[in-house]
C-alpha positions as CSV (number, residue, x, y, z in Angstrom):
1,X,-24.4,-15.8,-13.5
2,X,-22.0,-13.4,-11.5
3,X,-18.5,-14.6,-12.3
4,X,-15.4,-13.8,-9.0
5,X,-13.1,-11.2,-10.3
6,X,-9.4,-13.1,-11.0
7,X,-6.8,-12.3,-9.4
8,X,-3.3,-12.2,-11.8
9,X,0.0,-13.6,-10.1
10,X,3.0,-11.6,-11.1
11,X,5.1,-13.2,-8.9
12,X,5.7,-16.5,-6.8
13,X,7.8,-18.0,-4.6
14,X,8.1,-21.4,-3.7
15,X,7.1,-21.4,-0.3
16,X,3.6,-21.8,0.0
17,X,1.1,-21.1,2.5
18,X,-1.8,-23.5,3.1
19,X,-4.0,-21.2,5.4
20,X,-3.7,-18.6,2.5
21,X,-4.8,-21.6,-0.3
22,X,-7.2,-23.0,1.5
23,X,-9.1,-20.0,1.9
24,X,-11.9,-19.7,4.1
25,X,-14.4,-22.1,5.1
26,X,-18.2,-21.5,4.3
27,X,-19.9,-19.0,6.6
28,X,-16.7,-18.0,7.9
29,X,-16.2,-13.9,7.7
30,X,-12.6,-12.7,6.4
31,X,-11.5,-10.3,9.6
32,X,-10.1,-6.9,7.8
33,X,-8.5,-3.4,8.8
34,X,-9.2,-0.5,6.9
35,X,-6.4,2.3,6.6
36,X,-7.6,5.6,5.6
37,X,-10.7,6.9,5.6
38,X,-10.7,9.6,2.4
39,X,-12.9,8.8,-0.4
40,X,-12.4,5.2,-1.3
41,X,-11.7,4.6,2.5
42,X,-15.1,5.9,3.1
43,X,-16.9,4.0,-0.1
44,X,-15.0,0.2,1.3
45,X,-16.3,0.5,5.2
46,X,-19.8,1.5,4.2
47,X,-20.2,-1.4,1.8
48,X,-17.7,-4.2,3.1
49,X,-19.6,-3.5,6.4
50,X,-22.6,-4.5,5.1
51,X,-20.9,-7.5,3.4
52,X,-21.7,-10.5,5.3
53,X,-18.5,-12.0,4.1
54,X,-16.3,-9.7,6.0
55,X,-16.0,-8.6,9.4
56,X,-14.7,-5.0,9.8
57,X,-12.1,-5.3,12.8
58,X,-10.7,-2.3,12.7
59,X,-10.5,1.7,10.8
60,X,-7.4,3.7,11.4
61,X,-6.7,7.4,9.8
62,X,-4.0,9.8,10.4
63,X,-6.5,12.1,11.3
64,X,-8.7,10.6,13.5
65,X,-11.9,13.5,13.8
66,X,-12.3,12.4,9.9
67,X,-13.8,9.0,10.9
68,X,-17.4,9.3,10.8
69,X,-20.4,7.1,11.3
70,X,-18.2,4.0,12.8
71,X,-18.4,2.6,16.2
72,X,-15.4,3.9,18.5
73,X,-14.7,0.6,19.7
74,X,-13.7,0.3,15.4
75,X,-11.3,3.1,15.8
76,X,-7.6,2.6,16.0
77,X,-5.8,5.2,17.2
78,X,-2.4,3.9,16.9
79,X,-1.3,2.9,14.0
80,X,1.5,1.0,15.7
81,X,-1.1,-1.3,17.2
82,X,-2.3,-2.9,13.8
83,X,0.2,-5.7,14.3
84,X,-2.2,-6.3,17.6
85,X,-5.1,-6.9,15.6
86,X,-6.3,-10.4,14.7
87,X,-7.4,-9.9,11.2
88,X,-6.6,-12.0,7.7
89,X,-6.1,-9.2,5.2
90,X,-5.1,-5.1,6.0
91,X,-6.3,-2.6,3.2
92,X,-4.0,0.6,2.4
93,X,-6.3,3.2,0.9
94,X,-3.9,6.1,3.1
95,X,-0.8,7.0,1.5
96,X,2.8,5.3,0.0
97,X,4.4,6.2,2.7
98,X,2.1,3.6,5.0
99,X,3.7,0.8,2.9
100,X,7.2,2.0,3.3
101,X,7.2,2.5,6.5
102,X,4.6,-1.0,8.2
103,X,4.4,-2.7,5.0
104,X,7.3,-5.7,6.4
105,X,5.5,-5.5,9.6
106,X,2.0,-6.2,8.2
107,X,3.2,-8.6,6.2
108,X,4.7,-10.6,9.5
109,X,1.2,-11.2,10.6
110,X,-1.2,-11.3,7.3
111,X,-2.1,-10.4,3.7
112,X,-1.4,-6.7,2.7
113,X,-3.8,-5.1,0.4
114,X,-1.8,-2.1,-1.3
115,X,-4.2,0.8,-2.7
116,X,-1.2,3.2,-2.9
117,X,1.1,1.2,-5.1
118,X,3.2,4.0,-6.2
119,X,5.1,3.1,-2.9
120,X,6.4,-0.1,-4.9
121,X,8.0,2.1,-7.5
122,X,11.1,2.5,-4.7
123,X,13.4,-0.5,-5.4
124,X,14.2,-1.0,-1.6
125,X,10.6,-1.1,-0.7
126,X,9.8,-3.5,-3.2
127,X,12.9,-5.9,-2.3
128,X,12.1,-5.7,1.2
129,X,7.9,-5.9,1.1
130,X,8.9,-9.1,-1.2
131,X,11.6,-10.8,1.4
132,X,9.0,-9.9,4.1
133,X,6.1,-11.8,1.9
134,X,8.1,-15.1,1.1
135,X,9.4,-15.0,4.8
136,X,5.9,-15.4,6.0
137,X,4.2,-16.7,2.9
138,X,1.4,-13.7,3.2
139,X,0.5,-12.4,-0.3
140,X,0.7,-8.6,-1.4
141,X,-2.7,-7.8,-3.4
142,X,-2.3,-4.3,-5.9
143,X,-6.1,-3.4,-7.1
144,X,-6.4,-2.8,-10.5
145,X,-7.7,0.7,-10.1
146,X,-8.3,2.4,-13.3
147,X,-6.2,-0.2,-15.8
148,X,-7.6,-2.0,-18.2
149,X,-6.1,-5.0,-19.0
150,X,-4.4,-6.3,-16.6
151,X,-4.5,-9.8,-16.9
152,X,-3.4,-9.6,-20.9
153,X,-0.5,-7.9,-19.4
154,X,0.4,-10.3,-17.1
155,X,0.1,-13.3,-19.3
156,X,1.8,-11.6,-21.5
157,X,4.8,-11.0,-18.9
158,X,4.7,-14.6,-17.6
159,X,4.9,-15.6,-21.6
160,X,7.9,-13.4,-22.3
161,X,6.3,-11.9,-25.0
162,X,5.4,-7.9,-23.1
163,X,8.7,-6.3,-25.5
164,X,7.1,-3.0,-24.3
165,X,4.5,-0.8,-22.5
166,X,3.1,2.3,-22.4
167,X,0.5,4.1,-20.1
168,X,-0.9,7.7,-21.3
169,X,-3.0,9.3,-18.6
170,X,-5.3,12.3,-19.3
171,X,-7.0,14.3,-17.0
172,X,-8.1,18.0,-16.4
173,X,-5.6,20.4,-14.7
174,X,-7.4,20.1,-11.4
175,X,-7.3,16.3,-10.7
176,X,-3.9,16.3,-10.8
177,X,-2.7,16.7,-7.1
178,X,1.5,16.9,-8.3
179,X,4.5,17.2,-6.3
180,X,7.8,19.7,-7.7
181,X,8.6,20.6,-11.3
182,X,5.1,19.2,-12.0
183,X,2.7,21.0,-10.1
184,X,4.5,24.2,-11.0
185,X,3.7,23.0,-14.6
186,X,0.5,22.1,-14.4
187,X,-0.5,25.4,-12.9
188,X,0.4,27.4,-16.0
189,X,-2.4,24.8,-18.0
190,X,-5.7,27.0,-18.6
191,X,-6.5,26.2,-22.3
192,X,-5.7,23.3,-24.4
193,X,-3.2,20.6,-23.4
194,X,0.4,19.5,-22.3
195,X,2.6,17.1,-21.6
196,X,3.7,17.1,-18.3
197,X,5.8,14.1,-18.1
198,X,7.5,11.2,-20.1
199,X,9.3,8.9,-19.1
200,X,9.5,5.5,-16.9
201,X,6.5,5.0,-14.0
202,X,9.1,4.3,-11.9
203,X,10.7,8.0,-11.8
204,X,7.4,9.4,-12.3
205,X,5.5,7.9,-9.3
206,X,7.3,10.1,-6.1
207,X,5.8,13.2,-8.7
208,X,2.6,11.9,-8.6
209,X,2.0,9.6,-6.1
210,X,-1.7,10.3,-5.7
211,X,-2.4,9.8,-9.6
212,X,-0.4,6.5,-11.2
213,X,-1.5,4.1,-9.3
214,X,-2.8,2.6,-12.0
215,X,0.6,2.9,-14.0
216,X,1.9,1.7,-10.5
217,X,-0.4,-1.7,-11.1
218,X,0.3,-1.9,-14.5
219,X,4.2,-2.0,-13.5
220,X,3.9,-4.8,-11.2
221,X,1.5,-7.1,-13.8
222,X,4.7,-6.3,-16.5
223,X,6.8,-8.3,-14.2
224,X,10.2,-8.1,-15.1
225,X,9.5,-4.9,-17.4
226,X,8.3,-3.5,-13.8
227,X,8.4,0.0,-13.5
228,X,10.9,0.4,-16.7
229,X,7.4,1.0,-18.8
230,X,6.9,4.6,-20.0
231,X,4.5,6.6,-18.1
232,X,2.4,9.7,-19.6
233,X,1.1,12.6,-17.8
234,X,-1.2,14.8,-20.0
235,X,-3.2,17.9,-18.2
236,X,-6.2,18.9,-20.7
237,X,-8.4,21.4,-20.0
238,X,-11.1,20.1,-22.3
239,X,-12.1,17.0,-20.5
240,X,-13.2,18.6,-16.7
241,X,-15.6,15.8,-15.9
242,X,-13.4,12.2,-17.7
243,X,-10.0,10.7,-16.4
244,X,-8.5,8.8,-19.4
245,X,-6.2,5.9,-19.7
246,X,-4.5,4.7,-22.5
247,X,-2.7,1.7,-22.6
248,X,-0.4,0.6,-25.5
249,X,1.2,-3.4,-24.8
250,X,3.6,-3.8,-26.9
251,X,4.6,-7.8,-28.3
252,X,6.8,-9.8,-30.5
253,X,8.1,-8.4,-34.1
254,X,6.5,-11.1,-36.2
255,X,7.7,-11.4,-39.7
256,X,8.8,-7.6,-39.6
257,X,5.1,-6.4,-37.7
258,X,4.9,-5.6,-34.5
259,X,2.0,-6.8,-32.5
260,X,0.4,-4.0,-29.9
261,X,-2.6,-3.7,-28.4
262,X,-4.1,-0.6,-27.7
263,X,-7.5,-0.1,-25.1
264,X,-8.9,3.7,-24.1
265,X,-10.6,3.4,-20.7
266,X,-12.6,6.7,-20.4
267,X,-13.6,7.2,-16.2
268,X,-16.2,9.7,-15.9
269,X,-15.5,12.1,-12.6
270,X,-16.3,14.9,-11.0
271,X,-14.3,18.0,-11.9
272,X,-11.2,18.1,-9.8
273,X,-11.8,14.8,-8.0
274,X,-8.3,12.5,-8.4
275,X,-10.2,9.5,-8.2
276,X,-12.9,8.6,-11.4
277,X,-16.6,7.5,-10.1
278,X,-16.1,3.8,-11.8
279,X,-12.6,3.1,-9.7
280,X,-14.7,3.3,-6.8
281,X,-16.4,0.0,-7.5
282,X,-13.0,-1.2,-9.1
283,X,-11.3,-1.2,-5.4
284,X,-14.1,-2.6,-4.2
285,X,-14.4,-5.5,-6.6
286,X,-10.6,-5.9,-6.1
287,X,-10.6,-6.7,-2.0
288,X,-13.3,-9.0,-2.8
289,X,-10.9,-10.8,-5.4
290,X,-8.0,-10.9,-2.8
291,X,-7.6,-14.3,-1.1
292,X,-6.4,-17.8,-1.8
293,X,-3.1,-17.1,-3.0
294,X,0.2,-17.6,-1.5
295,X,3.4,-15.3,-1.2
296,X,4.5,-12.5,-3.5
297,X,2.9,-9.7,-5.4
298,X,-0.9,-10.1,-7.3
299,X,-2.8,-8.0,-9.2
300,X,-6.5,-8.0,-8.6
């Protein structure tokens, strides 16, 4: 028996929206716009097409010649004309910056999808994207990605028992794509491994935007911890084809013990690729999960 993916609210306001609750009728297609077309762009338009749950109303990318094998009448070539569009739920797969800059906007008219969470790690972003979401009473979904866990997390947030958290990511040297101090770094790795950063997801995500999302996810399931949790950044040159996360939650002392759990996700991948192969179907299971909730921010 196949089993819909949850979806884990972080965060709710009391306004709630009865279009978004009710969810759709049966035989009704969801009408969604796609923006970006890299990789994981790509891997949601070819299946979600074929999806006869979803109707495809629109693809936008900042370089338009990279759009392949879609109709033109798909292909948005403003950017400012999403708002235009009459679709339920917009999916980010682009860049932060896309949510900085049109994340209140999209929010005005629909659900926003956020596949570049690392935008969230800005305080102002996040205060505005969550004034614009109560305002309207459209949710903001953040895919799980690559984190494991994510519900225990959230629970344990929404309990007041999440005392701590820690994410460790591990990758080769060449699927890190690093901005600064960082990438300079990471250069110098060609044998063993290093410790490139330490320190809270929140200062670490404009250094690697393109590589924490999942830390970025994690930080909104921790709720009030939020991006305070300790990120970890380690380049290793002895796993070329595995991305791996650890993630250590950290509980009440009990009787002078500390309760933690720790869970190792290993993500095979190609060698260099920033994405692993199994995060593919991870986003993918993720839009599918994101519906039927009401304002504020939801991990999926």
């Amino acid at each position: 028996m196949s089993m819909r993916k949850p979806v884990y609210s972080v965060y709710h306001s009391n306004k709630i929206s009865s279009v978004h609750c009710l969810g759709l009728t049966k035989g009704e297609k969801m009408k969604i716009g796609i923006l970006g077309f890299g990789h994981i762009g790509q891997y949601l338009y070819e299946h979600l097409s074929k999806n006869q749950d979803y109707q495809i109303v629109f693809v936008w990318n900042r370089t338009k010649e990279k759009i392949i094998c879609v109709p033109q009448e798909l292909i948005l070539d403003d950017i400012d004309a999403v708002s235009e569009q009459d679709v339920e739920l917009i999916i980010e797969v682009a860049h932060p910056d896309i949510t900085k800059t049109f994340g209140e906007k999209f929010l005005d008219n629909c659900s926003y999808f956020i596949g570049s969470p690392t935008a969230l790690a800005n305080a102002e972003t996040y205060k505005r994207l969550k004034t614009a979401s109560e305002r309207s009473g459209n949710p903001v979904y953040v895919p799980c990605g690559a984190l494991w866990g994510a519900e225990d997390i959230a629970r344990m947030a929404r309990a007041g028992t999440l005392k701590g958290l820690e994410i460790t990511m591990k990758k080769h040297p060449s699927s890190f794509k690093l901005e600064g101090d960082l990438k300079h770094i990471n250069d110098e790795v060609k044998e063993g491994s290093k410790v490139l950063y330490e320190g809270s997801i929140r200062d670490l995500c404009p250094l690697a935007p393109n590589n924490v999302n999942t830390m970025a996810a994690a930080a909104i399931a921790a709720g009030d911890l939020g991006f305070d949790a300790i990120g970890r950044l380690v380049s290793d040159s002895s796993i070329p084809d595995w991305h791996i996360i650890e993630v250590k939650a950290i509980g009440p002392t009990i009787e002078g013990k500390q309760f933690e759990v720790i869970t190792t996700r290993k993500n095979p991948a190609a060698r260099g690729a920033v994405t692993g192969t199994a995060t593919f179907g991870s986003f993918l299971s993720s839009v599918m999960a994101a519906k039927g909730k009401s304002s504020g921010f939801h991990v999926c």
